[in-house]
C-alpha positions in Angstrom: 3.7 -5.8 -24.5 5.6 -3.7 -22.2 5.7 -4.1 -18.1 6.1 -1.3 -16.6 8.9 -1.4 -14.3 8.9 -0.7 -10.1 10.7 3.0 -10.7 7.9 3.7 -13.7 4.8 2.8 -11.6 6.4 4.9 -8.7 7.2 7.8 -10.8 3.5 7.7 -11.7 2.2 7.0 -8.2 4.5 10.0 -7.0 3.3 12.1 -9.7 -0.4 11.2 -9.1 0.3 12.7 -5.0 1.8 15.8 -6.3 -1.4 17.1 -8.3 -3.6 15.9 -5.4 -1.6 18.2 -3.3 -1.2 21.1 -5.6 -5.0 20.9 -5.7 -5.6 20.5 -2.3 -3.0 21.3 -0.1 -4.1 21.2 3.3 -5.2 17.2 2.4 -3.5 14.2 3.7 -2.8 11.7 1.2 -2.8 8.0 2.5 -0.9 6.0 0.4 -1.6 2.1 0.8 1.0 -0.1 -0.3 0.3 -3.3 -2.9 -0.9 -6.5 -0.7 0.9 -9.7 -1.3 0.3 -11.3 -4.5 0.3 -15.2 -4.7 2.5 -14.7 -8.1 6.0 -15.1 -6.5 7.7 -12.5 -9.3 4.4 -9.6 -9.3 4.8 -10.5 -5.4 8.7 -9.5 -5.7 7.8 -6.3 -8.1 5.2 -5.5 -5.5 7.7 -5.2 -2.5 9.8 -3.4 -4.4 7.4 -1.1 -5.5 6.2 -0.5 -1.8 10.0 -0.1 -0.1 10.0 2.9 -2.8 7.0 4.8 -2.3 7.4 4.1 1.6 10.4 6.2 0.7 8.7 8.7 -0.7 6.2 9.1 2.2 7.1 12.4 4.6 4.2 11.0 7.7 3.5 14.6 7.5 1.2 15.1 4.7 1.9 11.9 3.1 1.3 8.7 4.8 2.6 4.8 3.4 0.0 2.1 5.1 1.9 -1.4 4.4 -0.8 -4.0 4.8 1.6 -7.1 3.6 2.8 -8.0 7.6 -0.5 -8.5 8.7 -1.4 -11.0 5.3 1.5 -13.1 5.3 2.8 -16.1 7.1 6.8 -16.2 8.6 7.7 -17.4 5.5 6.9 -14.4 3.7 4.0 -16.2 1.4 0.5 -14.7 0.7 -1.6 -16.7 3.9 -4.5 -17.9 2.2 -7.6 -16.8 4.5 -7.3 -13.1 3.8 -7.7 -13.7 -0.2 -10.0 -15.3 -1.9 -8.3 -15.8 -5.3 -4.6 -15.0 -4.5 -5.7 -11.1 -5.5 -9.3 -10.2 -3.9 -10.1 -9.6 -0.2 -12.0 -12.0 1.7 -13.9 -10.1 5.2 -10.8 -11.0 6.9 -9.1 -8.9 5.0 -11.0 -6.2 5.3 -11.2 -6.3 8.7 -7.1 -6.6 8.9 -7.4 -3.0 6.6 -9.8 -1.3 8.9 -7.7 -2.5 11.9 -4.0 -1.2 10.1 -6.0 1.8 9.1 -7.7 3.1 12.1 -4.8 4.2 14.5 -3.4 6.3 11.5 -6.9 7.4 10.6 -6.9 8.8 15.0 -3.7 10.3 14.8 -4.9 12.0 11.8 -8.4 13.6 13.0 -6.3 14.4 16.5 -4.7 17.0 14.1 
């Protein structure tokens, strides 16, 4: 079975925001990175993943939300409240998206 690697699933991400903005142009496209992952090597391929598409993010039309500082400890590692598995929100979560979320979502409707 093959794993895709970070570059291939952010070629496909990338390639996924272009044809939303051929099709609609005058759309912003929010791009929300991977949260933490309690696997330590998906949780490596996720960072990398997110330090490339927050590359590829111009905070003109496209916008990179990076969840992971607000649901992990100082060590770096997944904090447990937030997730209810390792993978799956808890409300606390939620709430941490809604709060990340929100002073982008102003800046955008001040537009």
């Amino acid at each position: 079975m093959h794993s895709s690697t970070a570059q291939e699933i952010v070629h496909g991400v990338i390639e996924v925001i272009k044809q939303l903005r051929n099709k609609c142009p005058e759309s912003k496209v929010i791009n929300i990175g991977i949260t933490p992952i309690k696997d330590i090597k998906l949780d490596l391929k996720a960072k990398q993943i997110n330090e490339l598409l927050k590359k590829n993010a111009d905070e003109i039309q496209v916008f990179f939300l990076d969840l992971t500082p607000h649901l992990v400890d100082s060590n770096g590692h997944q904090k447990t409240g937030p997730f209810k598995d390792g993978l799956h929100f808890t409300a606390a979560a939620y709430r941490v998206w809604h709060q990340t979320m929100k002073p982008l979502f102003d800046k955008l409707y001040k537009q």
